[in-house]
C-alpha positions as CSV (number, residue, x, y, z in Angstrom):
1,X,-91.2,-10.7,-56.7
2,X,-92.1,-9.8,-53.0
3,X,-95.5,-10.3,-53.5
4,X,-95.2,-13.8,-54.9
5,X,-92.5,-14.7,-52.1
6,X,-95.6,-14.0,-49.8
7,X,-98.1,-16.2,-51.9
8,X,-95.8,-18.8,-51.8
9,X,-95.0,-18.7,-48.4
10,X,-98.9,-19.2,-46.9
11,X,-100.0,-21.2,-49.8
12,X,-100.6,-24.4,-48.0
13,X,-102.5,-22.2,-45.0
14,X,-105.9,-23.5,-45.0
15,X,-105.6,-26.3,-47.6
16,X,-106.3,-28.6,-45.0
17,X,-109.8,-27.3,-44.1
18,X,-110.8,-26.9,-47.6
19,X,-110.3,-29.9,-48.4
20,X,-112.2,-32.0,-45.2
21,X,-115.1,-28.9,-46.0
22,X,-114.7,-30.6,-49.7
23,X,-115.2,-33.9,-48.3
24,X,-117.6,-33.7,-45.9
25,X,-119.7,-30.6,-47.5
26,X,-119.8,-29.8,-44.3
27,X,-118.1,-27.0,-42.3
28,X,-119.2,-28.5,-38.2
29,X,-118.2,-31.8,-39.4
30,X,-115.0,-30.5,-41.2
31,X,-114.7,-29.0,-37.8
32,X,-115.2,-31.6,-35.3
33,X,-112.5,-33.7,-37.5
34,X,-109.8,-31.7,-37.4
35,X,-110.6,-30.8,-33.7
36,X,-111.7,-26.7,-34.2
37,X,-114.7,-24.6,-33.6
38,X,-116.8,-24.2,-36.7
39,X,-115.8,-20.5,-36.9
40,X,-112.2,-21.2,-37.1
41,X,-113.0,-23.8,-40.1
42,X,-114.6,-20.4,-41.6
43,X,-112.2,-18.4,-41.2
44,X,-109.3,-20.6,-43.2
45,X,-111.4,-20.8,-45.8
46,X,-111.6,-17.6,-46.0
47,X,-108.5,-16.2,-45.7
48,X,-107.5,-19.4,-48.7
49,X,-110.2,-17.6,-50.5
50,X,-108.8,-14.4,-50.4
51,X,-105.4,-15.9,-51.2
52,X,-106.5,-17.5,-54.2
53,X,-108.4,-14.8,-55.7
54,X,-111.5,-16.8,-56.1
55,X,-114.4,-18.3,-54.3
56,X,-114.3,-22.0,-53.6
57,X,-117.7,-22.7,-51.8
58,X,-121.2,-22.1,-52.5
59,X,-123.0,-21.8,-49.1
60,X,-126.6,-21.6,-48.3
61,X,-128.1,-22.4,-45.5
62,X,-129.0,-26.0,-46.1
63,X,-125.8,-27.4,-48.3
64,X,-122.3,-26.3,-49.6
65,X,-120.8,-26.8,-52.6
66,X,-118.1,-26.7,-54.8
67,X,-118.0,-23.6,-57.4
68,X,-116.1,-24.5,-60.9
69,X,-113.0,-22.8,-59.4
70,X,-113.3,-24.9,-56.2
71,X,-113.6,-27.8,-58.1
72,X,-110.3,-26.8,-59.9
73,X,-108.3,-26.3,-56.9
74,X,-109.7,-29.8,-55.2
75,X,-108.9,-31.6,-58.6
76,X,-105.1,-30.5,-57.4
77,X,-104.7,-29.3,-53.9
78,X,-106.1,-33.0,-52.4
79,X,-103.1,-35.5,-54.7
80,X,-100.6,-32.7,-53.7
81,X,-102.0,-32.7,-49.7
82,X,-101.4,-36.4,-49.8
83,X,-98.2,-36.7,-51.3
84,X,-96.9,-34.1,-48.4
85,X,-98.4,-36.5,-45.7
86,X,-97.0,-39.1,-47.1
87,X,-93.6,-37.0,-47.2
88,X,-93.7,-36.1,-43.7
89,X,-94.3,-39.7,-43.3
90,X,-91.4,-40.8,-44.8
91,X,-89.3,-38.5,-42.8
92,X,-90.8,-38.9,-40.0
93,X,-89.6,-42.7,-40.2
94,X,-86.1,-41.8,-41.7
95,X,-85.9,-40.0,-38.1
96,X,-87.2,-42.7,-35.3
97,X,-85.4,-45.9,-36.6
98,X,-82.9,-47.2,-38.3
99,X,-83.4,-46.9,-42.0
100,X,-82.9,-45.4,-45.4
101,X,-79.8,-44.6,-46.7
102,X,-75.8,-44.5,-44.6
103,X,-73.1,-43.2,-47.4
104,X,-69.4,-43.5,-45.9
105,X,-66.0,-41.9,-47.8
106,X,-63.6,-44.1,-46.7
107,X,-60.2,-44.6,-47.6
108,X,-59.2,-47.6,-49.9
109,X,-57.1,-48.9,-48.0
110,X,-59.2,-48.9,-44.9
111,X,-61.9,-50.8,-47.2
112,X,-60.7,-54.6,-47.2
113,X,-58.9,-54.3,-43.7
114,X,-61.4,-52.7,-41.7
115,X,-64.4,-51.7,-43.4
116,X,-65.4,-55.0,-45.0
117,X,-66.6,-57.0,-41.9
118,X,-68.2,-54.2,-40.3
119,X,-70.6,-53.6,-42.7
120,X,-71.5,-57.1,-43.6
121,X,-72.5,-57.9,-40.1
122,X,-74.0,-54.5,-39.9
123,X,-76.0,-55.3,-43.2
124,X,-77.4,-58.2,-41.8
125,X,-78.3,-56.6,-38.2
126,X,-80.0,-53.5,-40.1
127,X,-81.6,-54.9,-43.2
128,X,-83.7,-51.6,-43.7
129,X,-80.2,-49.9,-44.2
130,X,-78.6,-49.5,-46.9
131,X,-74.4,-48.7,-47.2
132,X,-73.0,-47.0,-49.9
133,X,-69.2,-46.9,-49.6
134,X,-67.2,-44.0,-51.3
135,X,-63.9,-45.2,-51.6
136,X,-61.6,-41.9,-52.1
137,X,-58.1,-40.7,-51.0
138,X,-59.9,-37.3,-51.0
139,X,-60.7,-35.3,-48.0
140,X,-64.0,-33.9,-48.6
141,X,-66.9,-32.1,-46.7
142,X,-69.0,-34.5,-45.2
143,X,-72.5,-32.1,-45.7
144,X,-71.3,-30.6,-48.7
145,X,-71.3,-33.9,-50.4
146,X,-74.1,-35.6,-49.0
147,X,-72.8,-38.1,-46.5
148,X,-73.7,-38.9,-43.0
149,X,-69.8,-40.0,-42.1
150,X,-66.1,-40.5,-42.5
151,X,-63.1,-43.1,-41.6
152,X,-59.7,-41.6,-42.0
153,X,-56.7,-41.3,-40.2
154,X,-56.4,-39.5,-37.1
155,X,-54.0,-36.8,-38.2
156,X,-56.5,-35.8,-41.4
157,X,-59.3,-35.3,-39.2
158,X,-60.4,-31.6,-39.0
159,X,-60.8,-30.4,-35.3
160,X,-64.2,-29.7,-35.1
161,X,-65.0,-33.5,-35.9
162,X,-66.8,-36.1,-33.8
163,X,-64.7,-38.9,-33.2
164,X,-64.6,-42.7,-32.7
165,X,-61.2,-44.8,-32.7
166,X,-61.2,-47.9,-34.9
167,X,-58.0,-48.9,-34.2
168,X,-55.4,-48.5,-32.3
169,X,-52.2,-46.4,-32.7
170,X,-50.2,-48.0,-35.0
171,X,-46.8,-47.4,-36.7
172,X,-46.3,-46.1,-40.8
173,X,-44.2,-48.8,-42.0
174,X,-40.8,-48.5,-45.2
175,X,-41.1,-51.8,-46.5
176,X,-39.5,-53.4,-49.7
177,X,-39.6,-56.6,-51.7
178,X,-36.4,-59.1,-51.0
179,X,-35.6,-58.8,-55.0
180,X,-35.2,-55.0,-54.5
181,X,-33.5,-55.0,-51.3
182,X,-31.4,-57.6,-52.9
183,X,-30.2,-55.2,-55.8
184,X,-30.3,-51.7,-53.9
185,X,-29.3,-52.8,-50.4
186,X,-30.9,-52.3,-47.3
187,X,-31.1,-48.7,-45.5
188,X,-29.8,-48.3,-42.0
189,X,-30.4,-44.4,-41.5
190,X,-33.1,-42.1,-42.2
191,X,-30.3,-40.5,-44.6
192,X,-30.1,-43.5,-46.5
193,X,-33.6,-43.1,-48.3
194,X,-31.8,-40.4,-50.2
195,X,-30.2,-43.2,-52.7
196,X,-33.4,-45.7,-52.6
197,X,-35.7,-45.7,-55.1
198,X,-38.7,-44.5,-53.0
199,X,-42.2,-44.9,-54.3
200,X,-44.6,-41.7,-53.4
201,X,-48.1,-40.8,-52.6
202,X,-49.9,-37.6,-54.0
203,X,-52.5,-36.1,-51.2
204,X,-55.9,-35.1,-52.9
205,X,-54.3,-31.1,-52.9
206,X,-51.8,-32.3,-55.0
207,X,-48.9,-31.9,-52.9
208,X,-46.1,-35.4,-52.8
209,X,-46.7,-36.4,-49.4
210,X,-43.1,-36.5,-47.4
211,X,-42.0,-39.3,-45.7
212,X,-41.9,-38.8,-42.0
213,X,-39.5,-40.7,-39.5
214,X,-39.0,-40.5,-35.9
215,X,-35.3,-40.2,-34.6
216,X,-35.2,-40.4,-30.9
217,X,-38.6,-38.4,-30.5
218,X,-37.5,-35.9,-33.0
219,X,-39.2,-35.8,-35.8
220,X,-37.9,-35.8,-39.8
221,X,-39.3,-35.3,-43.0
222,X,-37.9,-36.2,-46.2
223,X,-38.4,-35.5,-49.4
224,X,-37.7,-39.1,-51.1
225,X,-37.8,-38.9,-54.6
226,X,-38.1,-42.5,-56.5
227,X,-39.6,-43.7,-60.1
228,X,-43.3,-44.5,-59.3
229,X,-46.3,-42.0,-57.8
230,X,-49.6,-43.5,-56.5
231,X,-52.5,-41.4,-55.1
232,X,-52.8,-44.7,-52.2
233,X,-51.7,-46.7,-50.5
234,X,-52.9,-50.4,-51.9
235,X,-51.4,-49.3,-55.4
236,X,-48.2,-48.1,-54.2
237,X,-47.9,-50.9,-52.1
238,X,-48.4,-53.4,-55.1
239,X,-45.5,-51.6,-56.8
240,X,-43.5,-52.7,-53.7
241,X,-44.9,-56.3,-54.1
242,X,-43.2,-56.1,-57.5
243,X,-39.6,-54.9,-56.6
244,X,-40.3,-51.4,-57.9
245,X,-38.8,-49.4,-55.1
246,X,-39.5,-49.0,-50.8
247,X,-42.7,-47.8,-49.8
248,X,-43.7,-46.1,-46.8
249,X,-47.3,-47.0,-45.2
250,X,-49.4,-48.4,-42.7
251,X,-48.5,-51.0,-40.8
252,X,-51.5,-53.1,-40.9
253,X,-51.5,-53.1,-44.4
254,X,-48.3,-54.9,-44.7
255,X,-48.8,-58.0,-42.2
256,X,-50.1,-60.4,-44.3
257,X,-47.1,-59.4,-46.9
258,X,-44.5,-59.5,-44.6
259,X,-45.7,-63.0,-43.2
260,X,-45.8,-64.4,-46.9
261,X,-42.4,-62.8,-47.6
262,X,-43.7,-60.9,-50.2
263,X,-42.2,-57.8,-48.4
264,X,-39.4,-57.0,-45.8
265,X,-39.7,-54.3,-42.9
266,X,-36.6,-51.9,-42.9
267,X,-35.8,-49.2,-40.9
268,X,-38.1,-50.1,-38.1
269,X,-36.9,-48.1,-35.2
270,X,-37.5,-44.9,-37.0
271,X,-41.2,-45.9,-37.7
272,X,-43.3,-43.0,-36.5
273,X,-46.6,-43.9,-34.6
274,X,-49.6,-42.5,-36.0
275,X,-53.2,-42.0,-33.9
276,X,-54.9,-45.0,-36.4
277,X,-57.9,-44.9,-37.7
278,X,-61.2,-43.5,-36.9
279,X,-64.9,-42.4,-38.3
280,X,-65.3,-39.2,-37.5
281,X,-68.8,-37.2,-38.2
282,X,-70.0,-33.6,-37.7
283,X,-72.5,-32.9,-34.8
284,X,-74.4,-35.4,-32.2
285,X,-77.1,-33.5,-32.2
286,X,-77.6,-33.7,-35.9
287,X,-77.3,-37.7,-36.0
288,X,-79.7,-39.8,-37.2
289,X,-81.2,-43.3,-36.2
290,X,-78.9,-45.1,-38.7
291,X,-76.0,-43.2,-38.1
292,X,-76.1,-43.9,-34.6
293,X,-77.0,-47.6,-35.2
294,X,-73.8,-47.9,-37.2
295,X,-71.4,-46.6,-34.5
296,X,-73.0,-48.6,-31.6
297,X,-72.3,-51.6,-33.8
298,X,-68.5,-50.5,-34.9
299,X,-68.5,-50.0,-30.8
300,X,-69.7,-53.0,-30.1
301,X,-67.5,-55.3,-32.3
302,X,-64.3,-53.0,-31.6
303,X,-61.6,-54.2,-28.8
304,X,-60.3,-50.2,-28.9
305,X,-61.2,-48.0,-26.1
306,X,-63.5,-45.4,-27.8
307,X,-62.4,-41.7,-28.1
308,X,-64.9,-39.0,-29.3
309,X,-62.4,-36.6,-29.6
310,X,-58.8,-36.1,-31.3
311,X,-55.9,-34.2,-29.1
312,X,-53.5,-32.0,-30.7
313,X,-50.8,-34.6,-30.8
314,X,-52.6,-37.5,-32.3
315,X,-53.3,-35.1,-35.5
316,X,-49.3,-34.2,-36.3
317,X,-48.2,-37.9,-38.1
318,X,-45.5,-38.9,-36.3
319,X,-45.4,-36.8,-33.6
320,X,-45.7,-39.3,-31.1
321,X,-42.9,-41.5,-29.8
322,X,-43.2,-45.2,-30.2
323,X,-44.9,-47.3,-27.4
């Protein structure tokens, strides 16, 4: 196994000049090409000689030519040379301009609020580029599964993250329809909540997220307990449309709603602020052209002040006090 390990690993040493010898039946010529002394051209043959276990050329002092095994290996070695320059080629583009392939996890909820008009102007600015949104409540690993960048919350973003704000700060919302509000009443303390039918979200670990309130800079968590569970936020928040129960999310989700009066804020001076949303992705110097291209445009079309990093406070939901 050793043995082949080394084969492997030096195979492609001296293709080159066997196959511009092949092609020239020339070794000076071979040699001028590729910019060596004639000797050099020798040697690599050679030592691919050697490697292979067979001779290649026939040389006499007037010609060179091809022996049956050499014509084997050329018959191979020259498509598989040019599919690996073509390769390199490939990459090499991938790596000096925008193009190829961007693959985002986002959030759902993020995806009609947010994400929508970024990537269609960004679509038609980058045409080479092509987006391919994952839309998942799950928090994944970004190189594990293959994609060059994230947008979540703040708080869910793991430390060692490259950050951009998308958003501001903004507040996580109880909101319920008029008909419900109508029939159960309407909360006026955090203690309230306990006799509400409260609708609830289940992270991607499995846990029931708890609802979080701020009193006075002090934080609480509650365990609500209610007749509906929803793994995000746009499907619990149509349950809240339809008088199911109250609903805790975020804030910019609910504007249009609220405006309509589909849905009625409650309990607003206990809203906690959270750090709002941001891509996040995991090392500058590993970047590439259309990665980059992508947050120069979300920075150019965002009225945030960007922030490549996330401070301990902006990761703890509701740990801030309200602005």
């Amino acid at each position: 196994m050793k043995q082949d390990f080394t084969v492997r690993r030096g195979a492609l040493d001296g293709v080159e000049a066997f196959l511009r010898v092949a092609q020239h039946r020339n070794f000076r010529r071979a040699a001028a090409e590729l910019g060596v002394t004639p000797s050099a051209i020798s040697q690599a043959v050679r030592a691919l000689e050697a490697r292979v276990g067979a001779v290649l050329f026939i040389r006499t002092t007037r010609s060179v030519g091809l022996t049956e095994a050499g014509e084997r290996f050329l018959s191979r070695a020259r498509p598989a040379f040019e599919e690996l320059i073509a390769a390199s080629g490939a990459a090499r583009e991938l790596g000096q301009k925008p193009t190829g392939r961007l693959r985002l996890t986002v959030p759902r909820t993020v995806v009609p609020i947010l994400l929508e008009p970024l990537v269609a102007s960004f679509c038609r600015a980058y045409p080479e580029v092509e987006v391919e949104i994952a839309a998942s409540e799950e928090l994944i690993d970004l190189a594990a599964q293959g994609f060059d960048a994230g947008i979540r919350l703040g708080q869910f973003i793991a430390a060692d993250m490259i950050a951009v704000r998308l958003t501001k700060p903004f507040p996580f919302t109880i909101v319920g329809s008029p008909e419900y509000l109508a029939r159960s009443g309407r909360p006026k303390r955090p203690d309230d909540l306990r006799g509400h039918a409260c609708l609830r979200l289940r992270r991607s670990n499995g846990a029931l997220a708890l609802w979080t309130l701020n009193d006075h800079g002090r934080t609480l968590e509650i365990a609500v307990s209610g007749p509906f569970i929803a793994n995000d936020f746009p499907t619990m928040l149509g349950a809240a449309v339809e008088g199911v129960g109250l609903a805790q999310v975020p804030a910019p989700m609910v504007t249009a709603a609220v405006a309509a009066g589909k849905l009625v804020r409650v309990l607003q001076p206990y809203a906690p602020i959270v750090p709002g949303v941001f891509l996040y992705y995991p090392s500058r110097r590993q970047m590439t052209p259309k990665l980059r291209a992508f947050i120069d445009h979300v920075r150019s079309r965002s009225d945030v002040p960007h922030q490549t990093s996330i401070n301990a406070d902006d990761r703890r939901t509701g740990s801030r006090k309200r602005r």
